[in-house]
ZAMARGU-4260 file (C-alpha; in steps of 0.2 Angstrom, whole numbers, plus 5000, padded with zeros to 4 digits):
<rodrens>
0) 5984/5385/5677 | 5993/5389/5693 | 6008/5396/5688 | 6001/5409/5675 | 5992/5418/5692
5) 6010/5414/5703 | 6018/5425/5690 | 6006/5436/5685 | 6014/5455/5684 | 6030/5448/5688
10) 6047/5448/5677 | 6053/5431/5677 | 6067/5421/5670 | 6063/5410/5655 | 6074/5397/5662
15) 6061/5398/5681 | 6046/5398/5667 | 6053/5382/5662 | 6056/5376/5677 | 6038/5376/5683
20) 6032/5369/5666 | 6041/5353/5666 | 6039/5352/5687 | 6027/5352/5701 | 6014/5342/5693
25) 6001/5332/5701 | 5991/5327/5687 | 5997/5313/5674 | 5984/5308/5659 | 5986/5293/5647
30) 5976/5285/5636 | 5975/5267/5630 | 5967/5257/5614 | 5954/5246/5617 | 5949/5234/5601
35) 5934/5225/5605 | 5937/5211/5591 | 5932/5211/5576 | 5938/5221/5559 | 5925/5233/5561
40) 5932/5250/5565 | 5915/5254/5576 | 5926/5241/5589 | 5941/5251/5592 | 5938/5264/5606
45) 5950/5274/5619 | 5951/5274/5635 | 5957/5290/5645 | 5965/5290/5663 | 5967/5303/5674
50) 5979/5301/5689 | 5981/5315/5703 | 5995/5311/5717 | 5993/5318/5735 | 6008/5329/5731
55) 6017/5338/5716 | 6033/5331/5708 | 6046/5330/5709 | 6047/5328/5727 | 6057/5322/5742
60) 6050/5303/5742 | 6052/5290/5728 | 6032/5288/5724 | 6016/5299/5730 | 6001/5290/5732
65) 5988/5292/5719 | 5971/5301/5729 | 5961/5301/5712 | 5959/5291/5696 | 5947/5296/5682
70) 5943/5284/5669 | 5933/5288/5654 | 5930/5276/5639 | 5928/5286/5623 | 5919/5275/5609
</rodrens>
């Protein structure tokens, strides 16, 4: 992770640890239920998206565009 090396030998405030835990993130994962019919539990799978913006947020503008999207269907 980025901030571990920022702060690496450094003596930093728990509140700035925090901070940069919660902030300056770029990449967003969600994952979804897919039922495919059926009672059968072999139908239900997930499906795991990965978003990256072209900038960290929170940021100066409203919305980032999104510059990569990785979808992977786990059955």
């Amino acid at each position: 992770m980025e901030m571990q090396t920022k702060f690496l030998d450094k003596q930093v405030s728990e509140k700035i640890l925090k901070y940069y835990n919660s902030n300056e993130v770029s990449l967003f994962t969600y994952s979804r239920r897919i039922d495919e019919g059926g009672s059968d539990i072999a139908n239900i799978w997930q499906e795991k998206t990965e978003l990256t913006t072209s900038s960290k947020l929170p940021g100066i503008l409203c919305w980032f565009p999104v510059i990569e999207t990785l979808v992977v269907s786990l059955h």
